[in-house]
MDAnalysis code that builds the backbone (N, CA, C; Angstrom):
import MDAnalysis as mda
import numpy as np

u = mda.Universe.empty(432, n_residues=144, atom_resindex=np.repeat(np.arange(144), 3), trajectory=True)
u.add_TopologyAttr("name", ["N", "CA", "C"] * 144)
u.add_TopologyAttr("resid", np.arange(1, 145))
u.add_TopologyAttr("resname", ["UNK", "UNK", "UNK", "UNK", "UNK", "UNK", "UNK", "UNK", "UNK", "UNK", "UNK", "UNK", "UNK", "UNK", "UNK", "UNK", "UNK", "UNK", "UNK", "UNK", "UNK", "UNK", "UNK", "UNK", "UNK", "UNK", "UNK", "UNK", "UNK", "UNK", "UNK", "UNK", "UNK", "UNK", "UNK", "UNK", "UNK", "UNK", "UNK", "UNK", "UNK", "UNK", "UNK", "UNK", "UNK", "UNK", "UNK", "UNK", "UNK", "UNK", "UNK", "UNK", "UNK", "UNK", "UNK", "UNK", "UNK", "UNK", "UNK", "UNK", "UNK", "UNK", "UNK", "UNK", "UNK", "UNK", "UNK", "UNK", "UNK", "UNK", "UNK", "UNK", "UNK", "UNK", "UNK", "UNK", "UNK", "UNK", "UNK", "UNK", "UNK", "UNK", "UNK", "UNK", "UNK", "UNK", "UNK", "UNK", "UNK", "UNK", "UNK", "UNK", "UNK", "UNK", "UNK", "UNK", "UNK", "UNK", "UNK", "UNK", "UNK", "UNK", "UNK", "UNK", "UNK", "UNK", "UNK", "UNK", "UNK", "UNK", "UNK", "UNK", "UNK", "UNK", "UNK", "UNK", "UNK", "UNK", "UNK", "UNK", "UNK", "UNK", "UNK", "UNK", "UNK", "UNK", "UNK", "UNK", "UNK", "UNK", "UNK", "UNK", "UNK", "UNK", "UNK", "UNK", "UNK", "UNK", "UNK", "UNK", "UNK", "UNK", "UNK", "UNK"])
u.atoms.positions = np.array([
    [0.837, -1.181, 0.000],
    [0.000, 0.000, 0.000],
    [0.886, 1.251, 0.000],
    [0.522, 2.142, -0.604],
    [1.243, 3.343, -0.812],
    [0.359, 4.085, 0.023],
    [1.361, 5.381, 0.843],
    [1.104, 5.932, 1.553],
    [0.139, 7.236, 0.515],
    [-0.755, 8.254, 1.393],
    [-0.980, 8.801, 1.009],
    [-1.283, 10.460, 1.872],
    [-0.545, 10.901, 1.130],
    [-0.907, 13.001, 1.953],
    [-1.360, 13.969, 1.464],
    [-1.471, 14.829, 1.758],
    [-2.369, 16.047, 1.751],
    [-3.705, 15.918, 1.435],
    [-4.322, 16.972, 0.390],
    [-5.965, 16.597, 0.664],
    [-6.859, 15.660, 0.235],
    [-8.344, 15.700, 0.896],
    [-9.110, 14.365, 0.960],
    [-9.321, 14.446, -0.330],
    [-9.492, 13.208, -0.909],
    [-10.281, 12.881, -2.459],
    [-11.553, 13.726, -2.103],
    [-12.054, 14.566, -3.435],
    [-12.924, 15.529, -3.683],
    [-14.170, 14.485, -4.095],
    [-15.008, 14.285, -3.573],
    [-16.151, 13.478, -4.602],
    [-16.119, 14.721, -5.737],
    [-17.067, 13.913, -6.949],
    [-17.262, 14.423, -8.315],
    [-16.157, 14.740, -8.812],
    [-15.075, 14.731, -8.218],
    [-14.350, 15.359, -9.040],
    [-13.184, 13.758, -9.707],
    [-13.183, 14.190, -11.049],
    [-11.980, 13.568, -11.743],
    [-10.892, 13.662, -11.992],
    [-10.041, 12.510, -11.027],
    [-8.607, 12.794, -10.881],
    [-8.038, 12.159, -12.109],
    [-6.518, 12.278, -12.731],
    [-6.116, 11.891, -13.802],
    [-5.041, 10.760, -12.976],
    [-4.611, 10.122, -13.556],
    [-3.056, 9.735, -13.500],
    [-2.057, 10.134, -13.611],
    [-1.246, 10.585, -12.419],
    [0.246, 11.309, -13.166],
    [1.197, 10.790, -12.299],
    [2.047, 9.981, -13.152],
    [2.896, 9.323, -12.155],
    [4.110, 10.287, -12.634],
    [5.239, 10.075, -11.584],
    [6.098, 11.066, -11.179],
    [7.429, 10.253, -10.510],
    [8.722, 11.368, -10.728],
    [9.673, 10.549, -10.201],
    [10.727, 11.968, -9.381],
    [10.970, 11.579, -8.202],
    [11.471, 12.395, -7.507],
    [12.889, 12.211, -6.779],
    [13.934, 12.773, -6.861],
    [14.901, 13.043, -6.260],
    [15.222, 13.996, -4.733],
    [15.723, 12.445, -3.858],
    [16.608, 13.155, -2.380],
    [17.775, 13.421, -3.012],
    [18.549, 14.230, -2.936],
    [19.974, 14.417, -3.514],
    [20.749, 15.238, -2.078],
    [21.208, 14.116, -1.986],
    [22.008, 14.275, -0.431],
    [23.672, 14.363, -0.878],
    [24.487, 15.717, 0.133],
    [25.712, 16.019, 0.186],
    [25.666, 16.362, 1.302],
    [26.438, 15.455, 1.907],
    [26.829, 15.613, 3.702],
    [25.157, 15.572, 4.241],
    [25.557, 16.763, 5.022],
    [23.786, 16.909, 5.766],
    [22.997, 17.958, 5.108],
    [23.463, 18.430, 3.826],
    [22.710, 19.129, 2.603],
    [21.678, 18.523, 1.851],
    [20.954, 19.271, 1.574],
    [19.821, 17.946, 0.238],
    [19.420, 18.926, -0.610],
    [19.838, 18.615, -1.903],
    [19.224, 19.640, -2.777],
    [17.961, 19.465, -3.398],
    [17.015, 20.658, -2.923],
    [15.791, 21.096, -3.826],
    [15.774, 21.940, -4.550],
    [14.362, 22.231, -5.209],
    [14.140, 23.374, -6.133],
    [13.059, 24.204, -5.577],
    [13.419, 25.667, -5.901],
    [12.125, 26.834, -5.526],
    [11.484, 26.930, -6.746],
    [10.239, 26.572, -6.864],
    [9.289, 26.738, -7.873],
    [8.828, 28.071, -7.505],
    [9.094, 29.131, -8.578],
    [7.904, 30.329, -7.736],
    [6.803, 30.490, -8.053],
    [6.008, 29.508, -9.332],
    [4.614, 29.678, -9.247],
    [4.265, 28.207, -9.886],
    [3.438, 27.492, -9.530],
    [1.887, 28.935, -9.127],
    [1.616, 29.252, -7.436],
    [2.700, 28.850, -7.165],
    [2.647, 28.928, -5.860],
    [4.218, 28.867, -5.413],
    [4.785, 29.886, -4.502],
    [6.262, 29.604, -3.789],
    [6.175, 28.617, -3.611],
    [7.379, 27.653, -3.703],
    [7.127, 26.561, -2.832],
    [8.719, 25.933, -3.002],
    [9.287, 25.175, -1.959],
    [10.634, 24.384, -2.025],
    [9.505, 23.058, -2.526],
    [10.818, 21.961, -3.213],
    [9.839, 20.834, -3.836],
    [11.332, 20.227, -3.452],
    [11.224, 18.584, -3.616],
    [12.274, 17.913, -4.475],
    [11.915, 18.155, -5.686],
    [13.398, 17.624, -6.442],
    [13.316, 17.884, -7.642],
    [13.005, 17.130, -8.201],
    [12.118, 16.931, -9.387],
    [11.582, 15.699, -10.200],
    [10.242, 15.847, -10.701],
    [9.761, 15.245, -11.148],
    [8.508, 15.993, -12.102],
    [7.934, 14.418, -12.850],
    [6.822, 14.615, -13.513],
    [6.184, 13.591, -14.222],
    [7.173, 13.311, -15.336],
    [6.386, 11.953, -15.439],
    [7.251, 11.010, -16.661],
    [6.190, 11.831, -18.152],
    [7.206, 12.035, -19.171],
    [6.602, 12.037, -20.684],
    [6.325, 10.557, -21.216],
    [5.046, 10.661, -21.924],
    [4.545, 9.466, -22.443],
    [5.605, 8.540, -22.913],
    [5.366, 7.526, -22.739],
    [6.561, 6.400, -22.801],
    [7.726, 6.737, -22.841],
    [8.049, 7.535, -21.565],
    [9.497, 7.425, -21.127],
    [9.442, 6.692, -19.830],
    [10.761, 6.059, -19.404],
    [10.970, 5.617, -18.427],
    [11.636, 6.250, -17.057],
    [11.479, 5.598, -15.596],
    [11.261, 6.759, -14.816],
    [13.043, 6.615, -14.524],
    [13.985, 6.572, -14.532],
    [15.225, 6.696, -14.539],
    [15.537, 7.560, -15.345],
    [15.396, 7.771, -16.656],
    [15.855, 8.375, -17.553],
    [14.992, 9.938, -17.390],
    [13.695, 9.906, -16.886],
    [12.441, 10.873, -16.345],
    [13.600, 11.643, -14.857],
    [13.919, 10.713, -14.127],
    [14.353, 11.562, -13.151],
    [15.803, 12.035, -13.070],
    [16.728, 11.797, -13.964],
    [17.640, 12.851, -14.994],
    [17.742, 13.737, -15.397],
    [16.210, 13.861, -16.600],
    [15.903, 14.877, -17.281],
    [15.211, 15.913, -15.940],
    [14.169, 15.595, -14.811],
    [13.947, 16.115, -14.532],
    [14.727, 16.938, -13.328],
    [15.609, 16.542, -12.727],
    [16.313, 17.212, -12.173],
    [17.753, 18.117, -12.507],
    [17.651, 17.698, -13.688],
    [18.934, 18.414, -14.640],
    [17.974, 19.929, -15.055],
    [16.528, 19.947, -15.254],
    [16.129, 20.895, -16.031],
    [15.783, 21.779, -14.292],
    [15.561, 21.706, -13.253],
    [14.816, 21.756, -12.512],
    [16.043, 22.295, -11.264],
    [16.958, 22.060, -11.741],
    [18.254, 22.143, -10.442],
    [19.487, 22.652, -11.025],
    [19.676, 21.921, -12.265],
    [20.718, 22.203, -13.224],
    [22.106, 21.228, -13.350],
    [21.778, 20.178, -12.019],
    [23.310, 19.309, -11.288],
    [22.505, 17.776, -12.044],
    [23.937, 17.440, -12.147],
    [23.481, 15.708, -12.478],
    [23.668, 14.633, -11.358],
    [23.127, 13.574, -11.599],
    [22.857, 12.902, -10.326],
    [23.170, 11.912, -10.584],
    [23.636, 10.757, -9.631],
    [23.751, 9.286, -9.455],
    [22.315, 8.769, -8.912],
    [21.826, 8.008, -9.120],
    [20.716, 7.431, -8.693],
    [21.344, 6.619, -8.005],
    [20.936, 6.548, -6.410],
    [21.514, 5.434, -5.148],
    [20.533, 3.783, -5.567],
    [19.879, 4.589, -4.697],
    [18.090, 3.445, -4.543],
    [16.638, 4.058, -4.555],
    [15.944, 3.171, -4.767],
    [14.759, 3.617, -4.689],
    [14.285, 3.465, -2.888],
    [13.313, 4.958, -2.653],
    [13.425, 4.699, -0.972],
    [11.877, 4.481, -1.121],
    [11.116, 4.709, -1.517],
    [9.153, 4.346, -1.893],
    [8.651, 5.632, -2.498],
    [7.358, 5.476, -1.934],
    [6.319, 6.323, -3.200],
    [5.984, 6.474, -2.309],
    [4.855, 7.764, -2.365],
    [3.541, 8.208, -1.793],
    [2.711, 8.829, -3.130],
    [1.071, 8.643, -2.584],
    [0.012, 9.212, -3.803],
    [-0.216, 10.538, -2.693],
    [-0.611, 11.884, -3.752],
    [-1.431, 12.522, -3.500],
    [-2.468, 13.319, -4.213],
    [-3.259, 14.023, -4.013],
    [-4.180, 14.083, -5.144],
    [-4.851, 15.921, -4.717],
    [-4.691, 16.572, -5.782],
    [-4.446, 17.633, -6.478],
    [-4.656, 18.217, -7.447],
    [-4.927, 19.529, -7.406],
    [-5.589, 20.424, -8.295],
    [-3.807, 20.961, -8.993],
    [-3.667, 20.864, -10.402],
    [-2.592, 21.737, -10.795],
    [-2.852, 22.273, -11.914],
    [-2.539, 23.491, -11.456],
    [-3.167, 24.762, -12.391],
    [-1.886, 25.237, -13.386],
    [-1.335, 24.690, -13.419],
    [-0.778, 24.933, -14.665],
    [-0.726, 24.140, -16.421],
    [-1.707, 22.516, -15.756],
    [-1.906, 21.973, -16.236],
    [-3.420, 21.827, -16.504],
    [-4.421, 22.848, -16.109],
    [-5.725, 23.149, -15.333],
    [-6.131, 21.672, -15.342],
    [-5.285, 20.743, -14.360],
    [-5.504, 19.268, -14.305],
    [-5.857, 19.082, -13.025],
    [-6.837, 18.021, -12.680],
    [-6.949, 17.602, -11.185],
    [-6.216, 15.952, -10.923],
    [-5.127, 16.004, -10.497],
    [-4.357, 14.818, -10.953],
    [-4.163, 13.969, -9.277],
    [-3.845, 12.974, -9.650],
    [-3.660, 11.911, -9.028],
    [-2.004, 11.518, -8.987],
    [-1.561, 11.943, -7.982],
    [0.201, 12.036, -8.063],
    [0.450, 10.503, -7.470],
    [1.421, 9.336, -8.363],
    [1.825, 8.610, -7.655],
    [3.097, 8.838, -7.645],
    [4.048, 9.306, -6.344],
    [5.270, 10.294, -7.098],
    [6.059, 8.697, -6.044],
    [6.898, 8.227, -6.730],
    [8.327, 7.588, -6.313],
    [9.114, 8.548, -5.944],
    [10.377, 8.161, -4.882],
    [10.825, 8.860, -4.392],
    [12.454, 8.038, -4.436],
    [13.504, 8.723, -4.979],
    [14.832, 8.257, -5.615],
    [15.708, 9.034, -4.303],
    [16.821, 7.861, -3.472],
    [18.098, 8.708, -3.332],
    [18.850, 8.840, -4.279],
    [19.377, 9.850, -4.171],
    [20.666, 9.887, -5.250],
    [22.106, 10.993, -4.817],
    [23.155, 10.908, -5.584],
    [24.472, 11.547, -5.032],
    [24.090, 12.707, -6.359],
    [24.782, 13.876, -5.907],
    [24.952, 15.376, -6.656],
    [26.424, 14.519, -7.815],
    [26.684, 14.511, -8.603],
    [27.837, 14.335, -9.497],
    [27.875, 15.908, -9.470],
    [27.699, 16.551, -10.692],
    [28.379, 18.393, -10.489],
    [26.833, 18.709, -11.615],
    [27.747, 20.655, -11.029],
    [26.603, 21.368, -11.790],
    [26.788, 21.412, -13.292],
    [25.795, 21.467, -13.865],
    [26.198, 22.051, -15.536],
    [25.720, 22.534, -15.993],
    [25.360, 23.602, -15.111],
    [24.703, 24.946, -15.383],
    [23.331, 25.226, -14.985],
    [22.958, 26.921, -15.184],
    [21.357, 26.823, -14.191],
    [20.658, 26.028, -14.533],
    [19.422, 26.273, -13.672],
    [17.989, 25.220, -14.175],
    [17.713, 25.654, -15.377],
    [16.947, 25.151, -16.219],
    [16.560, 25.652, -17.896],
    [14.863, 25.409, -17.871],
    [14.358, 24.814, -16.682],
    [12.884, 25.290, -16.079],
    [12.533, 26.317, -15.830],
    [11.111, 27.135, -16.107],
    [11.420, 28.498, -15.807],
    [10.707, 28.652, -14.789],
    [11.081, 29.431, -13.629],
    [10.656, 29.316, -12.433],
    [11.207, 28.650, -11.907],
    [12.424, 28.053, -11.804],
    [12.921, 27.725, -10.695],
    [14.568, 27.600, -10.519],
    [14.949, 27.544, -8.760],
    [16.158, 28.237, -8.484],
    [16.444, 26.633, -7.306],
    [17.529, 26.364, -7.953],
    [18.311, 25.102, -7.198],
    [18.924, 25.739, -5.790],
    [18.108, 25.261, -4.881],
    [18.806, 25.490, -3.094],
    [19.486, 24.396, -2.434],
    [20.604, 24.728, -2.063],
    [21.050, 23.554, -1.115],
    [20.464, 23.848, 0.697],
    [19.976, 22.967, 1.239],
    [19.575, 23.255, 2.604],
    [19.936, 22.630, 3.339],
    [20.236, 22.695, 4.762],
    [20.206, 21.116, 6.013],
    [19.220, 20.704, 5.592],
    [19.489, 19.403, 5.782],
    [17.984, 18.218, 5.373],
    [16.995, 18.873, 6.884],
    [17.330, 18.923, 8.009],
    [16.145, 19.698, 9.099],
    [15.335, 20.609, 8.556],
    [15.987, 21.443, 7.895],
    [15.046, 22.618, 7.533],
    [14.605, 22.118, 6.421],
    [14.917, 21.450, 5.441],
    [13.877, 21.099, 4.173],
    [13.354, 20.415, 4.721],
    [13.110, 19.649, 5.634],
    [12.240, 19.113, 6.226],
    [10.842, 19.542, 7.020],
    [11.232, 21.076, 6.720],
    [9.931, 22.074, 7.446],
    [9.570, 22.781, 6.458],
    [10.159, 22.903, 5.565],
    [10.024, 23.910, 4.305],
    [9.640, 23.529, 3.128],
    [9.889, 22.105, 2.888],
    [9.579, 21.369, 1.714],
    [7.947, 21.610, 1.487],
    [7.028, 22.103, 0.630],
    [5.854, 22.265, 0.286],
    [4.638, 21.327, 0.092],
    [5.383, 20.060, 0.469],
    [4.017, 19.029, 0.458],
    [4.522, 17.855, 1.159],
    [3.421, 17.870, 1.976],
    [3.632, 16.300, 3.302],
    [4.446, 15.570, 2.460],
    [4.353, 14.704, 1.063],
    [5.551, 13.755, 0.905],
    [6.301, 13.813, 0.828],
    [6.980, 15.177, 0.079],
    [8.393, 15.289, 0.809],
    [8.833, 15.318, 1.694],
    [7.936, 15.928, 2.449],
    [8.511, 16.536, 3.861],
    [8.598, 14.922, 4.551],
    [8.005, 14.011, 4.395],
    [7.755, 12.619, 4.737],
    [9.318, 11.952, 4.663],
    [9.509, 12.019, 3.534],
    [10.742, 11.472, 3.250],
    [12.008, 12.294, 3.260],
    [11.730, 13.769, 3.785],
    [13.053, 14.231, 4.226],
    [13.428, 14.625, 5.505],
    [12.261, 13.990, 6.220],
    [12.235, 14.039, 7.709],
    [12.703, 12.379, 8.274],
    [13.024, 11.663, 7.226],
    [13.388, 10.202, 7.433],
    [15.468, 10.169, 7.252],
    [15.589, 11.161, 6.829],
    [16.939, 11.413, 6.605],
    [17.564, 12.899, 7.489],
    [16.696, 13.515, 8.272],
    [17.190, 14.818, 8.747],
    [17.372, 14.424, 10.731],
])
């Protein structure tokens, strides 16, 4: 069973499928996220939905290279959580099953190329209070 956070399933309303792949990217007691500034401020891990028949390794590469700007080693997989959500940039009401990847920083290679967002390094404690949605904060309160 996959865990699940933030808000209650909406009756009537139709959630989509959007599965997702997310990066811990741990240096020392650092973990790098990303500041999305809209549609809402928010610290995130970095990582984002898979494109139609891509796979989620190669998905959580692309997405943290565009999103952070640093390349990554993928460690292990640590689990998933669902949550379910209104995203307005997609005017989608989606159904997040987001996996959740450790991985090592290899180096930068340059800014994010996402627009809206700014690669932070933090103590894993404080991304652990700051991170913008219970599953992260779930899984970076398991490492802080």
């Amino acid at each position: 069973m996959i865990r699940r956070f933030g808000e209650a399933v909406r009756s009537g309303v139709r959630y989509r499928p959007r599965p997702g792949i997310y990066a811990l990217v741990l240096r020392g007691d650092e973990v790098l996220l990303t500041h999305q500034a809209e549609p809402l401020p928010e610290f995130q891990l970095p990582g984002g939905g898979l494109d139609p028949g891509e796979q989620p390794l190669p998905a959580l590469h692309r997405e943290v290279l565009e999103e952070t700007g640093w390349s990554i080693a993928p460690v292990r997989r640590l689990g998933a959580f669902r949550r379910f959500t209104y995203m307005p940039e997609y005017d989608l009401w989606a159904e997040k099953v987001c996996a959740v990847w450790l991985a090592r920083p290899v180096r930068p290679l340059g800014p994010p190329t996402e627009p809206g967002h700014t690669a932070v390094w933090a103590p894993l404690a404080t991304a652990a209070r700051i991170a913008g949605n219970p599953g992260d904060r779930y899984f970076l309160s398991r490492f802080a």
